[in-house]
Backbone atoms as SQL, in Angstrom:
CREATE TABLE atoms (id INTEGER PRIMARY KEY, chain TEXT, resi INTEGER, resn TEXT, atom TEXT, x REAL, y REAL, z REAL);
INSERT INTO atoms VALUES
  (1, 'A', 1, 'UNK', 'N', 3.150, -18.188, 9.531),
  (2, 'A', 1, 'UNK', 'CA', 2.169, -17.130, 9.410),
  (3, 'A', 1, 'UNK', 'C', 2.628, -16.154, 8.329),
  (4, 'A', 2, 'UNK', 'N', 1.744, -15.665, 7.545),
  (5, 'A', 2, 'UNK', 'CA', 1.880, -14.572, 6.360),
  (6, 'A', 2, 'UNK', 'C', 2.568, -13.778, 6.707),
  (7, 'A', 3, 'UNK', 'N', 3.115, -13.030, 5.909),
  (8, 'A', 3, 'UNK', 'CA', 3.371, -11.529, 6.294),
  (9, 'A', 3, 'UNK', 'C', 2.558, -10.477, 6.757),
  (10, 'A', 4, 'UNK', 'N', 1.520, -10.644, 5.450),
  (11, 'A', 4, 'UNK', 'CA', -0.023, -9.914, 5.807),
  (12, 'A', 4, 'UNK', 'C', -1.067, -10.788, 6.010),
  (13, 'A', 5, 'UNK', 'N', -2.333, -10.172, 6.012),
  (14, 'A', 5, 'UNK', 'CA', -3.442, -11.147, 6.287),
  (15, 'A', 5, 'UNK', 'C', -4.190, -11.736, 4.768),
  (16, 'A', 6, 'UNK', 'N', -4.801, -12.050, 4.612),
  (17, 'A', 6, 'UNK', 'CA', -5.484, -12.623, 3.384),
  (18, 'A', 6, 'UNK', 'C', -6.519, -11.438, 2.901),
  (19, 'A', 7, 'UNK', 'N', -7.049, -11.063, 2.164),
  (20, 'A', 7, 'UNK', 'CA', -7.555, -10.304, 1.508),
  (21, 'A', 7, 'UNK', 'C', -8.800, -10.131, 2.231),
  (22, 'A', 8, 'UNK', 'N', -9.204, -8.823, 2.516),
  (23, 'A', 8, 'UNK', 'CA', -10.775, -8.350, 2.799),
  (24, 'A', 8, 'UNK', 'C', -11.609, -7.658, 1.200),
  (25, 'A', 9, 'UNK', 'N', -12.652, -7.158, 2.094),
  (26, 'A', 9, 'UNK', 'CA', -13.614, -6.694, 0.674),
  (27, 'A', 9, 'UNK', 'C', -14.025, -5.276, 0.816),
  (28, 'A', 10, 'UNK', 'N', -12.978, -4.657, 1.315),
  (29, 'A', 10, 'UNK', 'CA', -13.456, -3.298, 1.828),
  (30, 'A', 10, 'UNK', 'C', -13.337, -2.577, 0.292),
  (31, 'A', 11, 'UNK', 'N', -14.052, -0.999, -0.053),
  (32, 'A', 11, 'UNK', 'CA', -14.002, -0.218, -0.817),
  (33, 'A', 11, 'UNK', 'C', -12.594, 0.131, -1.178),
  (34, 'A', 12, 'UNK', 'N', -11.642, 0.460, -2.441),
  (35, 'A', 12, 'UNK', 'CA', -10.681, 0.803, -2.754),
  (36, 'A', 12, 'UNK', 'C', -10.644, 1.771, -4.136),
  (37, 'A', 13, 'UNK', 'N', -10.170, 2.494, -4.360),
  (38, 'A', 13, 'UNK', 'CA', -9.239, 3.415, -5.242),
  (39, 'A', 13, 'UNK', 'C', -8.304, 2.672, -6.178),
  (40, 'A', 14, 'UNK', 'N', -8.464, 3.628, -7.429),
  (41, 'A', 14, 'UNK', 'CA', -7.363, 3.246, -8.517),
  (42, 'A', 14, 'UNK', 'C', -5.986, 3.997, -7.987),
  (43, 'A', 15, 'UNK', 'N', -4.812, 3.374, -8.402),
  (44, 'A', 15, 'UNK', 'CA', -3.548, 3.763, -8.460),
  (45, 'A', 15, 'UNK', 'C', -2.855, 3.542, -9.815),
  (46, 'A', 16, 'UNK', 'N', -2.016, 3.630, -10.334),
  (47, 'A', 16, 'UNK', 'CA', -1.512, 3.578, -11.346),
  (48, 'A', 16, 'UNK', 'C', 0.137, 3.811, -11.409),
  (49, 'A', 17, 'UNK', 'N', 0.720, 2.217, -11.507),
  (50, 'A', 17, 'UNK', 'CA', 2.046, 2.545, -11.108),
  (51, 'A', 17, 'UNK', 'C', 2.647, 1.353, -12.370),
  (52, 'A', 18, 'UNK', 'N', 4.357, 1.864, -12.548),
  (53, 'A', 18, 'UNK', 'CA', 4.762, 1.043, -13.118),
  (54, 'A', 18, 'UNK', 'C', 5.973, 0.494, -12.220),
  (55, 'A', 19, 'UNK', 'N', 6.042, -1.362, -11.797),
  (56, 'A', 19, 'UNK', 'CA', 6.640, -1.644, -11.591),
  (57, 'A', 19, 'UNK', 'C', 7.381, -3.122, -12.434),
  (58, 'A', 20, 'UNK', 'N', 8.590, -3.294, -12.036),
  (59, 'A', 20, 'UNK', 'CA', 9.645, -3.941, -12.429),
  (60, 'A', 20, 'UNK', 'C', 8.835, -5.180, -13.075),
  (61, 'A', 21, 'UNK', 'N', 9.129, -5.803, -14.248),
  (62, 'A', 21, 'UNK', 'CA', 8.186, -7.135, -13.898),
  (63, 'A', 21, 'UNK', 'C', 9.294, -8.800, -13.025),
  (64, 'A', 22, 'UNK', 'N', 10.054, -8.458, -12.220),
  (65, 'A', 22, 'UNK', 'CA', 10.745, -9.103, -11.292),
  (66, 'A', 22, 'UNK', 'C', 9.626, -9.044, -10.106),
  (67, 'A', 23, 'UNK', 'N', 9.921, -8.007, -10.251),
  (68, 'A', 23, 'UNK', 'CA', 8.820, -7.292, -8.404),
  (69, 'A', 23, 'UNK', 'C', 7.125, -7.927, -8.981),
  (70, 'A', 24, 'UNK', 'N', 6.743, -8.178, -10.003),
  (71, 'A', 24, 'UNK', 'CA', 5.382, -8.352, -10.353),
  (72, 'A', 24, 'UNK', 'C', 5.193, -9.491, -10.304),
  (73, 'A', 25, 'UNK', 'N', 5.995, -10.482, -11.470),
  (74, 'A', 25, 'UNK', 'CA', 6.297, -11.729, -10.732),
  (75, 'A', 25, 'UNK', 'C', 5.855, -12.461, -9.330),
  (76, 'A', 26, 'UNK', 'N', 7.044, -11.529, -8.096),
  (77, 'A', 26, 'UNK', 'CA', 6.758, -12.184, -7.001),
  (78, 'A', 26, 'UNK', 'C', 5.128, -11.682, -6.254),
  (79, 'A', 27, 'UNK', 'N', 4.788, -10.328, -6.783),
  (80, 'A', 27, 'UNK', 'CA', 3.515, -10.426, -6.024),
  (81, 'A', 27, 'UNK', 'C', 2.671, -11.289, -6.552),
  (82, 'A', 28, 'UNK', 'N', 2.968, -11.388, -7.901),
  (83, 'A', 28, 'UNK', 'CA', 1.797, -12.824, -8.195),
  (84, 'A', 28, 'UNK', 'C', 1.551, -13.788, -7.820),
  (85, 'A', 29, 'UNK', 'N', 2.713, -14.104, -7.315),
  (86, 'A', 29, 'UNK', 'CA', 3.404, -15.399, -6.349),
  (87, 'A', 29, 'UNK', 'C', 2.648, -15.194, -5.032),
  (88, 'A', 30, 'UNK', 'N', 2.979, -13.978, -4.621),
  (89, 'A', 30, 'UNK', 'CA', 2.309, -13.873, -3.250),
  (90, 'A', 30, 'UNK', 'C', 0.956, -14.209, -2.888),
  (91, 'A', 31, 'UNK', 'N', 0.344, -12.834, -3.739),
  (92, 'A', 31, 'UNK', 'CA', -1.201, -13.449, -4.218),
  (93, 'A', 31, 'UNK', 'C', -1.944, -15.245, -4.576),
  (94, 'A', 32, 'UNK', 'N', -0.970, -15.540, -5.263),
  (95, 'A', 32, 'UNK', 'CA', -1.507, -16.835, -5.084),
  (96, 'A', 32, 'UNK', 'C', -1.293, -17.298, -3.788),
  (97, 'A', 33, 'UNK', 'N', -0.104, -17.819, -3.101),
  (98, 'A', 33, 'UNK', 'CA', 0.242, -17.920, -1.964),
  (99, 'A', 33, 'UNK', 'C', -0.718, -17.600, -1.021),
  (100, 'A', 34, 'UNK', 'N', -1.497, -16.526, -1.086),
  (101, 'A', 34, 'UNK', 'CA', -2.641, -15.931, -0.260),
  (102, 'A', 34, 'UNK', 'C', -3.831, -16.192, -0.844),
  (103, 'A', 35, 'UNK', 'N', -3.886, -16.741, -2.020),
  (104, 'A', 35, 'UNK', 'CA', -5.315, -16.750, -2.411),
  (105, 'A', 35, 'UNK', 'C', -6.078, -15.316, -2.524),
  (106, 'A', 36, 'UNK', 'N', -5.268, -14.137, -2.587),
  (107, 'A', 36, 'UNK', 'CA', -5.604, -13.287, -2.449),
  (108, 'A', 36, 'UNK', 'C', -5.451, -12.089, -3.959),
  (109, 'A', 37, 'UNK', 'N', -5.735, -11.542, -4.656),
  (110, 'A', 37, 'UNK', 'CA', -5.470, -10.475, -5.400),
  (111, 'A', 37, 'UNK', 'C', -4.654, -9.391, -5.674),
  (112, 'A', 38, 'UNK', 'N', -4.027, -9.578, -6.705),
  (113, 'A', 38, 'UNK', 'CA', -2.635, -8.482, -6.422),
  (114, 'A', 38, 'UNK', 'C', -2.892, -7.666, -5.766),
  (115, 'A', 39, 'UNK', 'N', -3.502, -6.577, -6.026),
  (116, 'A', 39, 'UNK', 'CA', -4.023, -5.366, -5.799),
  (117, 'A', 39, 'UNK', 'C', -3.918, -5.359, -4.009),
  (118, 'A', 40, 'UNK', 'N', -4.406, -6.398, -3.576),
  (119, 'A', 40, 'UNK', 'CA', -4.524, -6.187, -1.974),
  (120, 'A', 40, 'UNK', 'C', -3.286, -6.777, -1.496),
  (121, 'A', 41, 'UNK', 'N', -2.195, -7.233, -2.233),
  (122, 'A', 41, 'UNK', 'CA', -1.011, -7.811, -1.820),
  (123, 'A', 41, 'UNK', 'C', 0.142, -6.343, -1.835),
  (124, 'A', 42, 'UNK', 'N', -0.512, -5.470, -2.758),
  (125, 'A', 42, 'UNK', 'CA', 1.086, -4.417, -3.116),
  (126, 'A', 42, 'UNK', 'C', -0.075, -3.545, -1.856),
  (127, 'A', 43, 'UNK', 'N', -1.352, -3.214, -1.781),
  (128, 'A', 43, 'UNK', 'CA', -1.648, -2.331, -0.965),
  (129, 'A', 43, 'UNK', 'C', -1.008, -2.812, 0.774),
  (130, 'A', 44, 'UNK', 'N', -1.452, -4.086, 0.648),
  (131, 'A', 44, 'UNK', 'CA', -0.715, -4.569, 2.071),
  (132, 'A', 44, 'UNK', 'C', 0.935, -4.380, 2.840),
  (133, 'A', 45, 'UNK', 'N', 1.381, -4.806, 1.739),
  (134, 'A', 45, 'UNK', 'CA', 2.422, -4.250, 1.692),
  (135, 'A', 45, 'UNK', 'C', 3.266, -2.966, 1.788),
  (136, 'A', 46, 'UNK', 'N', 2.405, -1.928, 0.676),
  (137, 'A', 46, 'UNK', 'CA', 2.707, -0.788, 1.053),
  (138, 'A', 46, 'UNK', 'C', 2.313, -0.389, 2.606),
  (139, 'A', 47, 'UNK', 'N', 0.918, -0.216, 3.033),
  (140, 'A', 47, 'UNK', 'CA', 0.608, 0.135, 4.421),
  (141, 'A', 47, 'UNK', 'C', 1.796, -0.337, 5.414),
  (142, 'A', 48, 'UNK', 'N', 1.962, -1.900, 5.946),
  (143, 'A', 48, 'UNK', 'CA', 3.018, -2.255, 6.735),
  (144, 'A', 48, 'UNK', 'C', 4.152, -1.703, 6.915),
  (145, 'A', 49, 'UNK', 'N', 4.642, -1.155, 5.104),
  (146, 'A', 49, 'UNK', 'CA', 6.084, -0.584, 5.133),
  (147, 'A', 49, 'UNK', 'C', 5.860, 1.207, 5.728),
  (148, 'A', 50, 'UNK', 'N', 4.975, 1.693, 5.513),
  (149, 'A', 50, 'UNK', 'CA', 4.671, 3.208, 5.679),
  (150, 'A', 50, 'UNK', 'C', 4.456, 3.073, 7.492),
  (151, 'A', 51, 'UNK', 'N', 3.586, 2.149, 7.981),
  (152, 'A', 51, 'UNK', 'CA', 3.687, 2.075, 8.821),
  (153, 'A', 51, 'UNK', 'C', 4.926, 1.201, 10.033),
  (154, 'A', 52, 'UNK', 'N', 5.876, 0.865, 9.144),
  (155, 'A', 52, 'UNK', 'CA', 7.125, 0.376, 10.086),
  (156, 'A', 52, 'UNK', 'C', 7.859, 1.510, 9.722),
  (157, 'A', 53, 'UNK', 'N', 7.291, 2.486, 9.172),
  (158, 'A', 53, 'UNK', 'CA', 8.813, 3.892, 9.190),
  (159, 'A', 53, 'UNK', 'C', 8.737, 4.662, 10.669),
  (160, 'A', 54, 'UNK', 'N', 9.742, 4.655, 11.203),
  (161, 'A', 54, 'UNK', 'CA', 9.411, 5.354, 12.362),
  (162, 'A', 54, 'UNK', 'C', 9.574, 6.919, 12.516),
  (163, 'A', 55, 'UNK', 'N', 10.494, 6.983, 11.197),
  (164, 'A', 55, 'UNK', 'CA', 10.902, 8.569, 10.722),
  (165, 'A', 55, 'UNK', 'C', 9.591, 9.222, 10.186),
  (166, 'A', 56, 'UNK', 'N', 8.902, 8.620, 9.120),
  (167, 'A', 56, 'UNK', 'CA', 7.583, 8.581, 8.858),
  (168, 'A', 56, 'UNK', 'C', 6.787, 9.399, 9.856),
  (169, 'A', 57, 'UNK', 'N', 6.324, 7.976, 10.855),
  (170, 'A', 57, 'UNK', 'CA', 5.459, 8.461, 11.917),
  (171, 'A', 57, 'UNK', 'C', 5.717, 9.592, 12.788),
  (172, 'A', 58, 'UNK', 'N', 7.073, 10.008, 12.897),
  (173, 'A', 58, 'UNK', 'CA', 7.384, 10.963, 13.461),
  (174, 'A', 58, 'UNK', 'C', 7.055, 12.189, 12.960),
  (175, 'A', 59, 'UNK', 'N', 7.318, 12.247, 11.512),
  (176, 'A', 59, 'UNK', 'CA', 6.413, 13.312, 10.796),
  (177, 'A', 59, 'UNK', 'C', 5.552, 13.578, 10.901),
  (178, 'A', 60, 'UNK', 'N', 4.724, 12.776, 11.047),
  (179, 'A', 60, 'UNK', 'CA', 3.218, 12.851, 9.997),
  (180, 'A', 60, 'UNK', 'C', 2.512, 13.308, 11.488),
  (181, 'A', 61, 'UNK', 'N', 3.037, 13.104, 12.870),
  (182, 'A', 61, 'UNK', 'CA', 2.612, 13.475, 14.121),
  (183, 'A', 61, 'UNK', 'C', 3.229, 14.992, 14.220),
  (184, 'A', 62, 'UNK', 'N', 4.103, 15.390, 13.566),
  (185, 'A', 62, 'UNK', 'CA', 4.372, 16.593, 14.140),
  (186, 'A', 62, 'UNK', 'C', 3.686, 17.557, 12.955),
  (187, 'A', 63, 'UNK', 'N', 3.295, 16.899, 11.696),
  (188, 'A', 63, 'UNK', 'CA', 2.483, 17.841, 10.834),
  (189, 'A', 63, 'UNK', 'C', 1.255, 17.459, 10.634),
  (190, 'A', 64, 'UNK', 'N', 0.622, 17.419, 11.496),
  (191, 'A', 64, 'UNK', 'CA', -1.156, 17.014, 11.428),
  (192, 'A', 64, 'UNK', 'C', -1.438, 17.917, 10.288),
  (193, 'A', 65, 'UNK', 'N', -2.384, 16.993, 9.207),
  (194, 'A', 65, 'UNK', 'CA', -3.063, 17.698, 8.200),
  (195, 'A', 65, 'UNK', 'C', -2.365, 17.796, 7.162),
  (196, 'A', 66, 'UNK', 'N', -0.943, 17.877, 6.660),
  (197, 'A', 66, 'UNK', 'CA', -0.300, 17.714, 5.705),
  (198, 'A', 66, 'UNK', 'C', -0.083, 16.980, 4.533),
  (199, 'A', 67, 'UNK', 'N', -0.120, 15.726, 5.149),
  (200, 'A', 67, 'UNK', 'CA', -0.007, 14.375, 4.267),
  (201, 'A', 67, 'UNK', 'C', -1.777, 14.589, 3.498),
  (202, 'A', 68, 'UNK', 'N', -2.793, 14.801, 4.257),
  (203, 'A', 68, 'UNK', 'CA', -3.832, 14.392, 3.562),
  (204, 'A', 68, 'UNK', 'C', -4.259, 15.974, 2.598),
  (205, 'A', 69, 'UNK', 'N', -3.432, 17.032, 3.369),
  (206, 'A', 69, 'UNK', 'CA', -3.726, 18.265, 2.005),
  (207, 'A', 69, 'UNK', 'C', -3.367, 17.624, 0.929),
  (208, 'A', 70, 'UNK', 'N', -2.139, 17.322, 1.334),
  (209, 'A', 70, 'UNK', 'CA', -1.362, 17.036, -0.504),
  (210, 'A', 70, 'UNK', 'C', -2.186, 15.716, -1.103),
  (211, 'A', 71, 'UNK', 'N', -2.433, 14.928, -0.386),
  (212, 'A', 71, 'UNK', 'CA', -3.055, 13.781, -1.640),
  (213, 'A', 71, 'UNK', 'C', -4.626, 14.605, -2.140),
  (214, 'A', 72, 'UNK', 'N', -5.420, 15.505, -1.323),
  (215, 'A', 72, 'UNK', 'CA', -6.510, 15.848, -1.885),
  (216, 'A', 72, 'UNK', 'C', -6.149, 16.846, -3.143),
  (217, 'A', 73, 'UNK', 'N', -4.889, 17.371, -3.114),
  (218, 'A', 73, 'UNK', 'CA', -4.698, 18.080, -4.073),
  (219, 'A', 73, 'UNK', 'C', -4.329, 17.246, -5.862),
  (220, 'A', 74, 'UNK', 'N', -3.443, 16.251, -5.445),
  (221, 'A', 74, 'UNK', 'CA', -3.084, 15.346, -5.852),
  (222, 'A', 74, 'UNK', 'C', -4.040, 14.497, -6.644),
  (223, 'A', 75, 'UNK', 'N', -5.172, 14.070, -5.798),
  (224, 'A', 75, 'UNK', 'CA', -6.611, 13.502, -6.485),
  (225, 'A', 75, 'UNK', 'C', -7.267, 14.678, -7.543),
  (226, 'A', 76, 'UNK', 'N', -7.229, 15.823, -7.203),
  (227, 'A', 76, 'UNK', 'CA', -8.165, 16.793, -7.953),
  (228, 'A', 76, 'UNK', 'C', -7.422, 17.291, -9.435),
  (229, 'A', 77, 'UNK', 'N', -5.822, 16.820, -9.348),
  (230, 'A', 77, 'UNK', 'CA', -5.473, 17.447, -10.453),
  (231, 'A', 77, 'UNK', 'C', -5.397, 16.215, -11.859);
């Protein structure tokens, strides 16, 4: 079984990142592997890892509203 699931068709957002082309490589790999599209292979990925932080979650429960001030600020600038 995958790591993640195979790609859906839900609505998404631009990001804009530079990574390694080692690390790019293997998501390409992955993506094929999944039949699926980079884009939903590094997002998958990211989510799982944000959500296996347990330090993370511990935060983000004791500061309701925080995490999503800063990205709206973040989007507007």
């Amino acid at each position: 079984m995958p790591f993640i699931e195979p790609q859906d068709r839900t609505e998404r957002e631009e990001l804009k990142v530079k990574i390694r082309p080692e690390v790019i490589r293997e998501i390409n790999e992955y993506a094929d592997y999944l039949k699926s599209e980079q884009w939903y292979v590094v997002q998958e990925l990211l989510r799982k890892s944000i959500a296996g932080d347990k330090e993370f979650t511990k935060w983000k429960a004791e500061n309701p509203g925080v995490a999503s001030a800063e990205t709206k600020r973040t989007r507007a600038a």
